[in-house]
KEVEX-201428 format. One record per atom (N, C-alpha, C): residue in one letter; y negated, z negated, x. Coordinates in steps of 0.1 Angstrom, whole numbers, plus 5000, padded with zeros to 4 digits. Layout:
BEGIN
AYZX;...
# end
This chain:
BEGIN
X939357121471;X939757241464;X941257221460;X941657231451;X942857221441;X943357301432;X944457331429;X945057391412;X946257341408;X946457331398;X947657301389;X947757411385;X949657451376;X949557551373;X950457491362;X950457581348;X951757551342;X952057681335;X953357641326;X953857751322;X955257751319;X956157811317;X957557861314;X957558011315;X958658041320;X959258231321;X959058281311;X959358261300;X959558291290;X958858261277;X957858181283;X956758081272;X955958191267;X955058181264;X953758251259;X952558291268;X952258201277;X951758221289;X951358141305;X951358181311;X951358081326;X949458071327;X949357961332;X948057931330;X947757851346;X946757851349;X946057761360;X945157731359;X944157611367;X942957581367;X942657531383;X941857621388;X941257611400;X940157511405;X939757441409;X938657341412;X938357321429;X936857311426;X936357291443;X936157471444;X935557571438;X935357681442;X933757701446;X933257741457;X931657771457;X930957841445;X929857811443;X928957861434;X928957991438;X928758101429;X928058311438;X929258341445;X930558311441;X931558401448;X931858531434;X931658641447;X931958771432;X933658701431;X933758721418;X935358761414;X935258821401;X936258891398;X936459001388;X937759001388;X938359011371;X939958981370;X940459131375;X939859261377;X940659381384;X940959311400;X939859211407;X940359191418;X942059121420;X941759061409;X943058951413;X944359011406;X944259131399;X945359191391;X946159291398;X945159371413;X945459401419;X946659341427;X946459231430;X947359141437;X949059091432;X948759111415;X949459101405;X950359181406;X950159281406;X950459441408;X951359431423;X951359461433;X951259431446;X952959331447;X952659231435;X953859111433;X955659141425;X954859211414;X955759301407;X956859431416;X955859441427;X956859591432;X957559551446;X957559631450;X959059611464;X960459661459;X960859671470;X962959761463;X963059681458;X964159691452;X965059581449;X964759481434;X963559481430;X963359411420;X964259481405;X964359381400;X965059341382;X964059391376;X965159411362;X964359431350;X963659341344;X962459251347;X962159151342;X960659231346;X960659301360;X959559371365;X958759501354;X959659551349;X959459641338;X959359601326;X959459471322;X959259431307;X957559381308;X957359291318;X956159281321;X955459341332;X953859341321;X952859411328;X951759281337;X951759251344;X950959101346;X949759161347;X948559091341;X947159081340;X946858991338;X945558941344;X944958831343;X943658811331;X943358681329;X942458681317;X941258571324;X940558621328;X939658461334;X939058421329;X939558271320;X939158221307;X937858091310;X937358111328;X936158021323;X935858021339;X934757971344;X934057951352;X933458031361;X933658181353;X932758301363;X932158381351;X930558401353;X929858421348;X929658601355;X929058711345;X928558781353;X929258841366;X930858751365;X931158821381;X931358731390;X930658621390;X930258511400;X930758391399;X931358291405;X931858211400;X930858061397;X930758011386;X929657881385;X929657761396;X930557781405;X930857591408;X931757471400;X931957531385;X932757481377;X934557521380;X935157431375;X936957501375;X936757631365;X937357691375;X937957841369;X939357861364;X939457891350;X940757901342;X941258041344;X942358051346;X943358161345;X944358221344;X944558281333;X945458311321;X946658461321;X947658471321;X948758571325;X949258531312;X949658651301;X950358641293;X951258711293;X952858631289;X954158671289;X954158761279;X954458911284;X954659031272;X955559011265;X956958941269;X958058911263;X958458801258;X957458711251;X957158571248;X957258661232;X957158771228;X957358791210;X959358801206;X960058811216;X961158761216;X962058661221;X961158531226;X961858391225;X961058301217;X959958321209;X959058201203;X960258141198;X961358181187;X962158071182;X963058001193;X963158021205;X963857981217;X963057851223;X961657931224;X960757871233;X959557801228;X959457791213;X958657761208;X958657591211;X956557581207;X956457401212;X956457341197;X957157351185;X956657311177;X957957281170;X958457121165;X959857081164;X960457151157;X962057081155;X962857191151;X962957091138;X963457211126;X962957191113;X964457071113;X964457031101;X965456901099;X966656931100;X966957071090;X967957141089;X968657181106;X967957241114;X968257281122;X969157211132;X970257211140;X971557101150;X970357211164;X969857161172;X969757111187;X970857221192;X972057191189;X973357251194;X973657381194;X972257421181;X973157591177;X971757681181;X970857641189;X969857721193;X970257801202;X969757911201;X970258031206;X969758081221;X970558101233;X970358041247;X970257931253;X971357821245;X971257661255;X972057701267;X971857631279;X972857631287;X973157501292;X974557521295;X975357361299;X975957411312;X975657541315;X976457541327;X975257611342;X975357481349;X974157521359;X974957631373;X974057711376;X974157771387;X973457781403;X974957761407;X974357731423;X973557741428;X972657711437;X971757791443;X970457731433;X970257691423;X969457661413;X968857531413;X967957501404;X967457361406;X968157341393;X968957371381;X969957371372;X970057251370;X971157221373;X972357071376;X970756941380;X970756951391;X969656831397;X968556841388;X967956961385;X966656911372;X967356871361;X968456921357;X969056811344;X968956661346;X969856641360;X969956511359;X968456451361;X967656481370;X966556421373;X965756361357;X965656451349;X965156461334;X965256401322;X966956421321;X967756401311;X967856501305;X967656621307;X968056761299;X969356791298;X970056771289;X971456811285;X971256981280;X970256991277;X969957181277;X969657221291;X969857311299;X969257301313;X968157441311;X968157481300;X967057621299;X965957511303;X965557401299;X964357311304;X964457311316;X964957311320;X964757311334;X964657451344;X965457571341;X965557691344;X964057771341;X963557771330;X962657791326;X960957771331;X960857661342;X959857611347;X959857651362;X961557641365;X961657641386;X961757761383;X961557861375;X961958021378;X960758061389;X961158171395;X959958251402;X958658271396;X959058281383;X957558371377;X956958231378;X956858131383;X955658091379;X954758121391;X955258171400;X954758241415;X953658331414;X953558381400;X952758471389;X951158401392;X950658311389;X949858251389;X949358191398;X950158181408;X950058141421;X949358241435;X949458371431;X949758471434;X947658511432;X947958481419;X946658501412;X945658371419;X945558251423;X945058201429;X945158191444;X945458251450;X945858321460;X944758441463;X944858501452;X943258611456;X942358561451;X942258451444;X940558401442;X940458351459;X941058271467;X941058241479;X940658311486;X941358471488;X941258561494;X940158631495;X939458631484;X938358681478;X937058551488;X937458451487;X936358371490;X936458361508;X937558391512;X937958401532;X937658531534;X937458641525;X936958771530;X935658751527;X934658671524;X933658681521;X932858631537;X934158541541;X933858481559;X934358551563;X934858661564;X935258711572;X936558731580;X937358641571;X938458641573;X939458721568;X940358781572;X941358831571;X942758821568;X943558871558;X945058791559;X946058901553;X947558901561;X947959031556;X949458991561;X950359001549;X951659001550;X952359121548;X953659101559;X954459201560;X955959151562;X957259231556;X958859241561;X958859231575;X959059131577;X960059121593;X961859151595;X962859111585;X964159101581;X964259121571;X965459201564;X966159181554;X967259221554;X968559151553;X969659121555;X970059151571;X969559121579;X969759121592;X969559251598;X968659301591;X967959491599;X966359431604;X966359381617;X964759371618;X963859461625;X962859461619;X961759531622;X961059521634;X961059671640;X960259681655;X959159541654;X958959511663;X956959441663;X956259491667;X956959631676;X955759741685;X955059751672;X955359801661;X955259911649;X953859791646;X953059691649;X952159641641;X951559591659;X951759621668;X951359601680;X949359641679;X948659561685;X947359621683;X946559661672;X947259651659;X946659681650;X945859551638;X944859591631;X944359491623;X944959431611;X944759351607;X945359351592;X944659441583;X943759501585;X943859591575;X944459731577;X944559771588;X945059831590;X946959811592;X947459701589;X948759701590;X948459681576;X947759651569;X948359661554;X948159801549;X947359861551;X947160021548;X948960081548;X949660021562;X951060031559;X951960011556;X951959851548;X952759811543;X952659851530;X951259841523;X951659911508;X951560051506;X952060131517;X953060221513;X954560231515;X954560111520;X955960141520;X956760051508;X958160091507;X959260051495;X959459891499;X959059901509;X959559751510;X958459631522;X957559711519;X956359621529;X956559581537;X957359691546;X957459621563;X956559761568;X956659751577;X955659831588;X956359881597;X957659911596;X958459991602;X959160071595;X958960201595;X959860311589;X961160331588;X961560331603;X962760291603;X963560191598;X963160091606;X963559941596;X963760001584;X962760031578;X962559971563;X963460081556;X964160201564;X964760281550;X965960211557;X966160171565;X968060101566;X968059971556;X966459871552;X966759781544;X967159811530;X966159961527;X966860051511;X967960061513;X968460071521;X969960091521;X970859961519;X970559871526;X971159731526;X971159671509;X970159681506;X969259641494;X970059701479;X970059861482;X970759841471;X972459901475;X972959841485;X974459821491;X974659671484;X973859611486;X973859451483;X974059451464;X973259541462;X972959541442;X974559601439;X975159711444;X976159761440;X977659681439;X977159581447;X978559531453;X977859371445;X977459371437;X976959231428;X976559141440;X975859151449;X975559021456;X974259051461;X973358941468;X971758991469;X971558921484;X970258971495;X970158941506;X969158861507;X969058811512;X967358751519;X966958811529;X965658711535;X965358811546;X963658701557;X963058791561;X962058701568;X960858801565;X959858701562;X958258761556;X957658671570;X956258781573;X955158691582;X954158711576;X952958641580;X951558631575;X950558621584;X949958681586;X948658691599;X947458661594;X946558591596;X945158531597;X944558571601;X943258661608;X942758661611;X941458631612;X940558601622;X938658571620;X938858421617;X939958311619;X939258211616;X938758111628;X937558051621;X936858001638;X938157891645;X937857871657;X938657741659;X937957591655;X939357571655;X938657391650;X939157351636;X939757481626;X940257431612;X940957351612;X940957241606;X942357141605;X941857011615;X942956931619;X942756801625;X943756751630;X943656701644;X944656601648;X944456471651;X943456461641;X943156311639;X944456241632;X944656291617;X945956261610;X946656351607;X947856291600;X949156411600;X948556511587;X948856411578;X948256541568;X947256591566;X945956621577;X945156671580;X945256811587;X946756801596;X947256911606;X947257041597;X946957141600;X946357291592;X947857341593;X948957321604;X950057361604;X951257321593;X950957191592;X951557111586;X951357141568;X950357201566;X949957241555;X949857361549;X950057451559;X950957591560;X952157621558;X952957501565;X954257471564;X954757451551;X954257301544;X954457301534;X954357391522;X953357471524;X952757611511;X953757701513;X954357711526;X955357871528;X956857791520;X957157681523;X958457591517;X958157561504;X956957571498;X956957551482;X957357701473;X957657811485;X957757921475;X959357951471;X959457951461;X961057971457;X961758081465;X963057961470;X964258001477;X964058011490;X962558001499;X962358001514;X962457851516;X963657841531;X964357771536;X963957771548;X962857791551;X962757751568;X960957841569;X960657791583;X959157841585;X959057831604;X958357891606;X957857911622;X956657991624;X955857901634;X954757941638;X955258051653;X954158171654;X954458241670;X956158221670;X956058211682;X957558171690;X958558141681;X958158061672;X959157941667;X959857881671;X961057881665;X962657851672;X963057901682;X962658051685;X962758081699;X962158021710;X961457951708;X960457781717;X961757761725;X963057701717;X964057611721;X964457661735;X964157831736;X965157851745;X964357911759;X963157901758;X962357951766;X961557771775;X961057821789;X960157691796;X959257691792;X958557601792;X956857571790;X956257651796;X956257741807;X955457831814;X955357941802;X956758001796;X956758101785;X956658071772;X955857941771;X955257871757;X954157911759;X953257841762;X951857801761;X950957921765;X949557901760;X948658031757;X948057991771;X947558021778;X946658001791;X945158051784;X944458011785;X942657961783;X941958081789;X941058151783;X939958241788;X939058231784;X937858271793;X936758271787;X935758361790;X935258441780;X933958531785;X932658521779;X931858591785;X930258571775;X930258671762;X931258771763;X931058871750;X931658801741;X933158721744;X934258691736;X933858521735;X933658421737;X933658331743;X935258261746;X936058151737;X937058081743;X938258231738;X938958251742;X940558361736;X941758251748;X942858351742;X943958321750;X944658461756;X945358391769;X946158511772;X947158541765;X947658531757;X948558541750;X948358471736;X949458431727;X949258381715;X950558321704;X951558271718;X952458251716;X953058171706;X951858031707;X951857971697;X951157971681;X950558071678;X950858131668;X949058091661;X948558111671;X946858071665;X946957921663;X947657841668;X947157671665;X948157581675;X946857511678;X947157331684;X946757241683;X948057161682;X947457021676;X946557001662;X947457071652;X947157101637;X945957171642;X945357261645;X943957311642;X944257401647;X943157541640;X943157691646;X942457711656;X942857761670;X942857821686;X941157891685;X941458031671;X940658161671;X941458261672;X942758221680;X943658321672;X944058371663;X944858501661;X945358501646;X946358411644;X946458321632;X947258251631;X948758351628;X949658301629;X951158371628;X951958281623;X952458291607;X953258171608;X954558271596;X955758271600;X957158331592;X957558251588;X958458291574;X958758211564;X960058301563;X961558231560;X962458271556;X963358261545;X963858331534;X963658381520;X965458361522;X966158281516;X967558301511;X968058371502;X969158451501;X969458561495;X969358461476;X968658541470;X969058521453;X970258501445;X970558311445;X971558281442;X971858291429;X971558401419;X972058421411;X972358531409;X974058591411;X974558731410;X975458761405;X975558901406;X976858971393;X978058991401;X977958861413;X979458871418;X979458701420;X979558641407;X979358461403;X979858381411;X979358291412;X979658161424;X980458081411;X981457971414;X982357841413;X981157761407;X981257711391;X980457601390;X981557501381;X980657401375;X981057321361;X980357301348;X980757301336;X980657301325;X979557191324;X978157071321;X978356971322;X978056921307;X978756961298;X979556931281;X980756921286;X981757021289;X983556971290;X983556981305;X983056961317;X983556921328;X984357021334;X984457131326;X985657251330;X985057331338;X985857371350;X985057521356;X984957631350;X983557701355;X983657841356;X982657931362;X982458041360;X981858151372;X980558141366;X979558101371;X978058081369;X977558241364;X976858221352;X976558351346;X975358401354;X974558531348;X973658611351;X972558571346;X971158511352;X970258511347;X968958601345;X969158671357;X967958751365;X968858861375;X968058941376;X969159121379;X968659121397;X967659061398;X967059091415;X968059101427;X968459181435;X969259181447;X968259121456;X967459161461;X966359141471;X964959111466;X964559001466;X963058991462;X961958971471;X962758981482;X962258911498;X960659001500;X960359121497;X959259241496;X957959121489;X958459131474;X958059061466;X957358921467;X957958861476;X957858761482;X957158701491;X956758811502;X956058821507;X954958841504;X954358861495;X952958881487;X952658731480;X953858691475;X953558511473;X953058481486;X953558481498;X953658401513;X952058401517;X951258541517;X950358571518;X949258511507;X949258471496;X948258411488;X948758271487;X950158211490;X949958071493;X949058011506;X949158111514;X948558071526;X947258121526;X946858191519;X945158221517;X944958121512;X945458071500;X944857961494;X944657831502;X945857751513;X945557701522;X944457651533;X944157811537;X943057831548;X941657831539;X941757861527;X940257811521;X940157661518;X941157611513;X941057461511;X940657411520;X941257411534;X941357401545;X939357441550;X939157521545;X937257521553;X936857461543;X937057471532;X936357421518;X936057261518;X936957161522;X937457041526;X936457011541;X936357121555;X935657071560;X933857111561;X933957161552;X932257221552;X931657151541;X930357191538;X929757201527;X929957301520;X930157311507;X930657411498;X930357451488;X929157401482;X928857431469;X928557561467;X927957641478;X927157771472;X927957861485;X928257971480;X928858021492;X927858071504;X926658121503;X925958151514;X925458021520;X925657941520;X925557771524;X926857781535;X927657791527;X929057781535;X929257921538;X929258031543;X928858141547;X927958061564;X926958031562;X926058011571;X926757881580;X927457801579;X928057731585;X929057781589;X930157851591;X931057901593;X930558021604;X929458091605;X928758171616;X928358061626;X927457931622;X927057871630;X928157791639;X929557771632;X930957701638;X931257781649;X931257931645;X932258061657;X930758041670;X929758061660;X928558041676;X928957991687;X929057811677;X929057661682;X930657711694;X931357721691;X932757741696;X932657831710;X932357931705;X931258031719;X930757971728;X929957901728;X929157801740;X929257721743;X930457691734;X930957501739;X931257501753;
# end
């Protein structure tokens, strides 16, 4: 199971193509637009949120609702692509036209950006080529394949539900999600302004949030993601890039501007003994294998326990603001204050809805890769027989 995605911000439209999906999975583009929706909102977001409406177009491989077995195409069109076609257009520039005098080049990269380094990597002496592809939105489409995933791990029975742990250093009770399911902690997160699950928390982050917008500068913060229902055994410590953690890791570090990841405990590991690490082993006839605890975060030794998995991801504040960072020209070499591209103080809310469908998409690959898969009640039926199998081992 695979996708590529492509696209530009500002192009015409972001596109993907999905492959390795079961045969008879319902999907319907209201399912995945929901999700869309969901991406767009949180405090704190720019006016880029209000220009576009994201909807999906699912341009092939579900029939009737269901998906064929074939790659599934899927289409997000930029509302605001009718005012850059002469910017962004794929079709050369007429003879008359100088390269030079197109309207939005930029020569001056900003911090924090992939700017400067995708120029050089490329050879882009325009860096909009480059700005235009690392932007967020292409998270758009990502987001969108993320609930075809989700869609196909709720069909097993799986569960998965992100929420605000931090933003700008106000963190969130963990009583406030103590005991509760993910659906039931999402029931609370999307009502709240900023998809944490603490009330309190979360009106001191409105505050931070737009404290941070007023004064031109923007926060980061920490997103979690909870798993639940998956059998044990996903993943492998046969090889490294087989490890289920390891490929969790990677998905939460591919989302723009997160800088760091931890399972359970995490980093707090460093400071605690092995006695206050490790899960201790139970076993009963109702339940079969659990843990006393779950410190390490639903997995060992790359594969899932049967815990919920727990794995946090942390979001660096949005290096582009209306209080400019020190850069350089790279046409005259001269300094100056890196301009405004994007209005976002805090997108960390936002963000966390990416965290959540990168890692659904994971955890299906992830059974998709070890099962048979062509038809979903095939794989359906293996995935009952695994939690059995697991039970009475």
């Amino acid at each position: 199971m695979r996708y590529l995605t492509a696209g530009e911000s500002h192009g015409p439209q972001l596109t993907t193509i999905i492959e390795g999906l079961p045969a008879q999975l319902p999907l319907t583009a209201e399912m995945i637009n929901k999700e869309l929706k969901r991406r767009q909102g949180g405090h704190g977001r720019g006016r880029r949120m209000q220009i576009e409406t994201d909807t999906v177009e699912i341009a092939s491989g579900v029939r009737h609702g269901k998906t064929l077995g074939s790659p599934v195409a899927l289409v997000v069109k930029n509302d605001d692509w009718k005012h850059w076609t002469k910017i962004m257009g794929a079709e050369p520039l007429a003879d008359d036209v100088n390269p030079d005098d197109i309207k939005r080049k930029i020569s001056r990269p900003r911090p924090g950006h992939a700017d400067l380094v995708g120029g050089i990597k490329y050879g882009h002496r325009d860096l909009r080529n480059v700005l235009e592809r690392s932007s967020a939105r292409e998270t758009t489409v990502r987001v969108a394949v993320g609930a075809v995933a989700k869609a196909l791990i709720n069909e097993l029975g799986i569960r998965i539900v992100s929420h605000v742990t931090e933003i700008g250093g106000i963190i969130a009770d963990q009583q406030s999600i103590a005991g509760k399911s993910a659906n039931e902690i999402r029931d609370i997160v999307e009502a709240d302004p900023c998809y944490c699950a603490d009330p309190v928390a979360s009106a001191k982050m409105v505050e931070a949030i737009d404290s941070a917008k007023e004064a031109g500068d923007s926060i980061g913060g920490v997103v979690e993601v909870i798993v639940e229902g998956l059998p044990a055994g996903i993943g492998s410590y046969v090889h490294y890039d087989r490890k289920l953690d390891a490929k969790l890791a990677a998905a939460m570090l591919s989302i723009n501007a997160f800088k760091g990841v931890e399972f359970g405990l995490g980093f707090e590991m460093a400071h605690l003994k092995g006695s206050e690490v490790h899960d201790e082993i139970l076993w009963s006839e109702e339940n079969g294998y659990t843990r006393r605890t779950n410190r390490l975060g639903g997995l060992e030794g790359g594969m899932s326990t049967g815990m919920p998995i727990i794995i946090r991801g942390v979001m660096k504040p949005i290096p582009t603001l209306y209080k400019p960072l020190q850069s350089v020209d790279i046409e005259t070499k001269e300094p100056f204050k890196a301009s405004v591209e994007r209005s976002d103080s805090c997108a960390v809310p936002a963000a966390s809805v990416v965290a959540e469908h990168v890692v659904a998409f994971e955890i299906a690959k992830a059974i998709v890769e070890q099962f048979h898969s062509d038809q979903l009640e095939q794989l359906k039926a293996q995935i009952d027989a695994m939690k059995l199998y697991a039970k009475e081992f």
